[in-house]
RODO-2510 file (C-alpha; in nm, 4 decimals, decimal comma):
residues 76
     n   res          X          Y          Z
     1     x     0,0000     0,0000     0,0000
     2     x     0,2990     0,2331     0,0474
     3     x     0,3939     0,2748    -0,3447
     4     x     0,0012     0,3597    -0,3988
     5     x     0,0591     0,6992    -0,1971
     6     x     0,2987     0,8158    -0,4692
     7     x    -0,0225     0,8772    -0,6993
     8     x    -0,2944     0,8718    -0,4521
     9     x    -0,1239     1,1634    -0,1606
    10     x    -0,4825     1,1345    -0,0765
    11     x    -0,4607     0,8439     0,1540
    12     x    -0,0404     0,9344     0,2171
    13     x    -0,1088     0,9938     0,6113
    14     x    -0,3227     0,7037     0,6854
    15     x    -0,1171     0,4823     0,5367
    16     x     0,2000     0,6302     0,6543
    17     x     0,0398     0,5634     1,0293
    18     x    -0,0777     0,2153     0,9748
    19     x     0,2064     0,1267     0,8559
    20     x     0,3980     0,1776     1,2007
    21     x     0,1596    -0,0949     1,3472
    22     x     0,3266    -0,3340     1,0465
    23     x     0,4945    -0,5035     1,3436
    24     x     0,2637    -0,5898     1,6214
    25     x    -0,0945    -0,4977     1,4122
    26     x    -0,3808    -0,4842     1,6422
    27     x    -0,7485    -0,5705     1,5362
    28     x    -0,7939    -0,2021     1,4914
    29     x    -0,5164    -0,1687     1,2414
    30     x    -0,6402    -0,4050     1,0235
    31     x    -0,9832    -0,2388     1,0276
    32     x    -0,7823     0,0758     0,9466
    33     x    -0,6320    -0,0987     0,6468
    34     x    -0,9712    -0,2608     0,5490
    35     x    -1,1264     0,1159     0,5440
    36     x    -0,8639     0,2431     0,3132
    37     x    -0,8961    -0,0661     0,0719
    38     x    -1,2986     0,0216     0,0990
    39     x    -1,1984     0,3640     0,0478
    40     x    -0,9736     0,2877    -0,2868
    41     x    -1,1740     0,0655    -0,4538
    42     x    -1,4496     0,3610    -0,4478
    43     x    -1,2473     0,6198    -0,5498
    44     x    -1,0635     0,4714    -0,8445
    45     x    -1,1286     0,7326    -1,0611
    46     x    -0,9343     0,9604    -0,8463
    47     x    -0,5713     1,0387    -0,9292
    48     x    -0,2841     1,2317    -1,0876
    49     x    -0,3167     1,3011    -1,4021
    50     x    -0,0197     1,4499    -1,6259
    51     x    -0,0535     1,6281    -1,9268
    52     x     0,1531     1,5164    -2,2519
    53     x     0,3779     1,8230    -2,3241
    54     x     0,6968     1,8753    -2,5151
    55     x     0,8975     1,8800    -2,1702
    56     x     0,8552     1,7336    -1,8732
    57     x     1,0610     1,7116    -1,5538
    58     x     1,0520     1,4155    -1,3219
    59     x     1,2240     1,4504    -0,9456
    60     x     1,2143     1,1331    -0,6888
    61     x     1,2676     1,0886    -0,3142
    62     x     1,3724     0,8630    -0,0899
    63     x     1,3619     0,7706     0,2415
    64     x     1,6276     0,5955     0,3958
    65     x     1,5569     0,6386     0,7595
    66     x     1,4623     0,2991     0,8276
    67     x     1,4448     0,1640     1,1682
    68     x     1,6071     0,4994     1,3243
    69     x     1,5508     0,4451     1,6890
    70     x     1,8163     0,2080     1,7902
    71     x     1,6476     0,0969     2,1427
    72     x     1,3413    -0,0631     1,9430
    73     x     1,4314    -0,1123     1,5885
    74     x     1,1325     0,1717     1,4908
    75     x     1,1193     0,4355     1,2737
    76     x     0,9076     0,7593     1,3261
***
């Protein structure tokens, strides 16, 4: 579900905070996950679109903070 925030920033927060939970998930994190699934399959028509145009400029990110917190292994 992570690579679907690149073109969905819609749902970039709520999956960004279920996905701390990936370790230990809870009944209420799946239900969290089960919402957003509800909530993608009835917005599918929602998106980025681009326009085709003589020049266009792609830029990428990265985050390679994994795991930063060295007492429990978690990032934040």
């Amino acid at each position: 579900m992570h690579l679907t925030t690149a073109t969905r920033p819609d749902i970039a927060f709520t999956v960004s905070y279920v996905s701390r939970f990936m370790d230990k998930p809870q009944v209420e994190h799946w239900m969290s996950v089960k919402r957003i699934v509800r909530y993608l399959h009835g917005s599918k028509s929602h998106g980025i679109c681009f326009k085709l145009d003589d020049k266009m400029d792609f830029y990428g990110y990265s985050d390679a903070y994994w795991a930063g917190n060295h007492v429990n292994r978690k990032s934040t």
